[in-house]
C-alpha positions in Angstrom: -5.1 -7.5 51.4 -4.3 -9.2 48.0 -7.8 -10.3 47.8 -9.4 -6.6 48.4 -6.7 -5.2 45.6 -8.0 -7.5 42.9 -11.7 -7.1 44.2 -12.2 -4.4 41.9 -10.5 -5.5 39.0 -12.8 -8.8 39.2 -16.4 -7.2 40.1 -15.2 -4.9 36.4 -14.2 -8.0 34.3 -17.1 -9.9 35.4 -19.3 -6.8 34.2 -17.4 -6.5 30.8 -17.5 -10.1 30.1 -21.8 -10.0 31.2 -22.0 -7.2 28.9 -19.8 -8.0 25.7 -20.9 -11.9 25.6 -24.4 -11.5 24.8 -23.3 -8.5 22.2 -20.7 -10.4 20.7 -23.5 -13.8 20.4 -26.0 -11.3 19.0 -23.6 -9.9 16.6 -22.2 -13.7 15.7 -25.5 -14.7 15.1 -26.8 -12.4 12.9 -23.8 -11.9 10.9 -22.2 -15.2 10.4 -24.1 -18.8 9.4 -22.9 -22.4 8.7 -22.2 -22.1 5.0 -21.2 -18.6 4.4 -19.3 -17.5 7.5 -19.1 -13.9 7.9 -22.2 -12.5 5.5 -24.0 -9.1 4.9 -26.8 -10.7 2.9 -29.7 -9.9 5.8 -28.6 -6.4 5.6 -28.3 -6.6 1.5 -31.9 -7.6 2.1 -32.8 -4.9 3.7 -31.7 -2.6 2.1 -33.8 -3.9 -1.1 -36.9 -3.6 0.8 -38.3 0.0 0.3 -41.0 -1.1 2.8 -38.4 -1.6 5.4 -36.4 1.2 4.7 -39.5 3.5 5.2 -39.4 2.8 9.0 -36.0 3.7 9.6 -36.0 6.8 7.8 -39.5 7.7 10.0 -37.2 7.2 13.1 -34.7 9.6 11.5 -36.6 12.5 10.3 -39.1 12.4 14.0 -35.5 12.1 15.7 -34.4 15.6 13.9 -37.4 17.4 14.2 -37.4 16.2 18.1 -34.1 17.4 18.6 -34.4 21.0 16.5 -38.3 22.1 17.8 -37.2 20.7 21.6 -34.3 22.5 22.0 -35.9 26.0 19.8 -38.0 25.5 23.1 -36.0 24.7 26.1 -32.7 27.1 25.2 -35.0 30.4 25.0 -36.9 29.7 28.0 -33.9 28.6 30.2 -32.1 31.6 29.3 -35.0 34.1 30.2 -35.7 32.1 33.4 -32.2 32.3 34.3 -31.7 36.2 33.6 -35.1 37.1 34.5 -36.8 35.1 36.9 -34.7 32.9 38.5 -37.1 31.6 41.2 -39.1 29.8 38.6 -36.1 27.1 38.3 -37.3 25.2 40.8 -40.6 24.6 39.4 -39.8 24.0 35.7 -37.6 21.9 37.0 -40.1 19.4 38.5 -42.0 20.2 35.7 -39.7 18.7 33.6 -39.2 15.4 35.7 -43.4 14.9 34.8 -42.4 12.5 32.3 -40.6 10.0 34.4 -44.0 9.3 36.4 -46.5 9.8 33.6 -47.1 6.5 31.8 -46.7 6.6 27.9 -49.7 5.0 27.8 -51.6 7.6 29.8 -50.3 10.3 28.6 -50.6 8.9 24.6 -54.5 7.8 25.5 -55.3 11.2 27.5 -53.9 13.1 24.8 -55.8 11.4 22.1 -58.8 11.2 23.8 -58.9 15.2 24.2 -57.1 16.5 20.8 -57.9 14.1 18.7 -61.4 15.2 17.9 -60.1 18.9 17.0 -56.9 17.6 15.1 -58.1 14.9 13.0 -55.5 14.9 10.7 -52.5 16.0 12.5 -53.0 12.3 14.9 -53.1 9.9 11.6 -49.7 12.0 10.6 -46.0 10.4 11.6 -45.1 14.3 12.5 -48.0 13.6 15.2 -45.3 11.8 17.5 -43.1 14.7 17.2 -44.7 16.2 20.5 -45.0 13.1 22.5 -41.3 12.7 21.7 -40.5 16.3 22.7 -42.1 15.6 26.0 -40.7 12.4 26.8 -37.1 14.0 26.5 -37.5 17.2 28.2 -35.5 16.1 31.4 -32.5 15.5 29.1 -32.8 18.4 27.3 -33.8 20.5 30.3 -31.1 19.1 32.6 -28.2 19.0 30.1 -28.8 23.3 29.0 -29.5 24.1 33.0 -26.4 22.6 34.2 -24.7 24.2 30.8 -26.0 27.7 31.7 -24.8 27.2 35.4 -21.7 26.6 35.0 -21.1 30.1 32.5 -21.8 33.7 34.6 -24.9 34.4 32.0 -25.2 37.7 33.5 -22.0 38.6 32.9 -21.9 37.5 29.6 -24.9 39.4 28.6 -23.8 43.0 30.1 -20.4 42.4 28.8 -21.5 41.8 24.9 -24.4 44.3 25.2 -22.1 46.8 26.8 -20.1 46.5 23.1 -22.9 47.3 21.2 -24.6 44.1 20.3 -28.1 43.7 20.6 -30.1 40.6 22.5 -30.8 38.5 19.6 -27.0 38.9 18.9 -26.1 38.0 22.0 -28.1 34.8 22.1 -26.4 33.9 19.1 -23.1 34.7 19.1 -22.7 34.6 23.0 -24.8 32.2 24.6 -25.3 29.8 22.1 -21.3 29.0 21.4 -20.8 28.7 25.2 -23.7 26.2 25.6 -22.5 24.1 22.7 -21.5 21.2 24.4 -24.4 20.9 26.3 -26.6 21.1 23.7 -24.4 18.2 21.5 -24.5 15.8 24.8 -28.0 16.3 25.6 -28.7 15.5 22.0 -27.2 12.7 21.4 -29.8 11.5 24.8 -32.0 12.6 23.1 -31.4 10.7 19.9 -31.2 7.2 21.9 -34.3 8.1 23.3 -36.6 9.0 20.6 -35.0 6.7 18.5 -35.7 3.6 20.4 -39.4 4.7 21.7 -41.8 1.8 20.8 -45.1 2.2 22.8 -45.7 5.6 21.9 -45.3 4.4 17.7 -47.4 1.2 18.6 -50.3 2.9 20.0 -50.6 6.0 17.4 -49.7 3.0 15.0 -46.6 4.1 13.0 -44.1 2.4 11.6 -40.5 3.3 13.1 -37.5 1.5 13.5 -38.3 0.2 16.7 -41.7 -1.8 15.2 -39.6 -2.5 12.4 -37.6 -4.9 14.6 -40.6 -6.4 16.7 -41.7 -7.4 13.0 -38.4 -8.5 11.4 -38.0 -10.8 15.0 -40.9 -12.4 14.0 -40.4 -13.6 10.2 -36.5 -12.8 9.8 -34.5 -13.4 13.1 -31.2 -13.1 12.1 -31.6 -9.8 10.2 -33.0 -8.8 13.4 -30.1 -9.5 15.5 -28.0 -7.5 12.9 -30.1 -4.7 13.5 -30.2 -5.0 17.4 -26.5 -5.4 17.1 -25.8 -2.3 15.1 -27.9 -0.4 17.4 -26.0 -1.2 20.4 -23.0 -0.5 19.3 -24.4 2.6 17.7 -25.3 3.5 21.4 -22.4 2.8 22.7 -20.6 5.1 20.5 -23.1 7.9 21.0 -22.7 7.2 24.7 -18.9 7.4 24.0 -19.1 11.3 22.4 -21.9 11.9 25.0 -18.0 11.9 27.2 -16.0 13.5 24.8 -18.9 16.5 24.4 -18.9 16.5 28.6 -15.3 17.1 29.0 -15.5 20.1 26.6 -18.3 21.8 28.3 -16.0 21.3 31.4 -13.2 23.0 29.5 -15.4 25.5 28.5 -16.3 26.2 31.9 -13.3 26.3 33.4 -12.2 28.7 30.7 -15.2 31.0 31.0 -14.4 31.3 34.6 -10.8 32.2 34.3 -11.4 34.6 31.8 -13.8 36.2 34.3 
């Protein structure tokens, strides 16, 4: 019996302890050497280096624009489909899941190979990943504002405020949008450790993003590299971390939407 009480509590450490050690080695190594200790000179370094900076302020700005131009997409559509043709759920649904089983390379090559001829100079842009990025996130965006639009009465919610006087767009705004707030922040931030991290898509259409930045710092400058690697993981943890908080408030909101029905 003692055995099967602590069976848990061993199977959890033994995860943490898989998980932590190679962080905290990653982290040791690239922030701490023999004759300095503790040092910040890789990321001094980096931070001189316009050419590397470049990279990581691609990942931000395709990151934003992914997030914005996605979800000006997915919110409008999910809330007509929901108030107007529910039966169509289903479908976008799988269409939505498309990405999972369509290679990056397939769909980067096939896409190319069609469009490329037409838009020239749209493909040798960096705002030319935008799409691709869009695409490869949909079933984060999708699922996160479905399940958020389940969980309020949307029908309710639109005869009530229209039945006051306000108009659709209003609505939308000052309605729907508020109450689908926390899905929209948790679903971003899955969004923003996706697109942030993509590397095929950026190596084939050959632009520099932070993700290439650190195949090429792992080959010239290793430790700056592991600072890097180590500041993204932690910086993914904490997303993952308010991706929690933001989920226990749509559940509040919820469960506040339904009492107030």
């Amino acid at each position: 019996m003692t055995g099967r009480r602590f069976a848990p509590q061993i199977v959890l450490t033994a995860y943490l302890i898989g998980a932590v050690a190679p962080l905290i080695a990653v982290g040791y190594f690239g922030f701490f050497n023999v004759r300095d200790g503790f040092t910040l000179a890789p990321l001094m370094q980096l931070l001189g280096n316009d050419s590397a900076l470049q990279p990581i302020l691609n990942t931000v700005i395709l990151t934003v624009l992914t997030v914005l131009i996605g979800y000006a997409l997915v919110i409008p559509s999910l809330v007509w489909m929901h108030l107007r043709t529910p039966k169509l759920l289903g479908m976008a649904e799988t269409v939505s899941l498309l990405p999972y089983v369509i290679p990056a390379i397939a769909l980067v090559g096939g896409v190319n190979l069609v469009l490329r001829p037409m838009f020239p100079g749209f493909f040798v842009s960096l705002y030319s990943l935008v799409p691709f990025y869009i695409i490869i996130t949909l079933p984060f965006m999708y699922r996160t504002i479905d399940s958020g639009l389940r969980s309020l009465d949307l029908r309710t919610l639109m005869r009530a405020s229209e039945s006051l006087g306000s108009g659709t767009l209003a609505t939308f705004f000052k309605v729907v949008l508020p109450n689908l707030w926390p899905a929209i922040v948790s679903g971003s931030l899955l969004v923003v450790m996706m697109a942030s991290g993509e590397l095929v898509m950026a190596q084939l259409m050959l632009h520099k993003t932070f993700p290439t930045l650190l195949i090429e710092l792992g080959q010239s400058q290793v430790r700056l590299a592991a600072a890097l690697s180590f500041i993204t993981i932690v910086g993914s943890w904490a997303l993952m971390a308010l991706m929690v908080v933001a989920g226990r408030g749509r559940n509040a909101t919820a469960r506040a939407t339904q009492f107030a029905i």
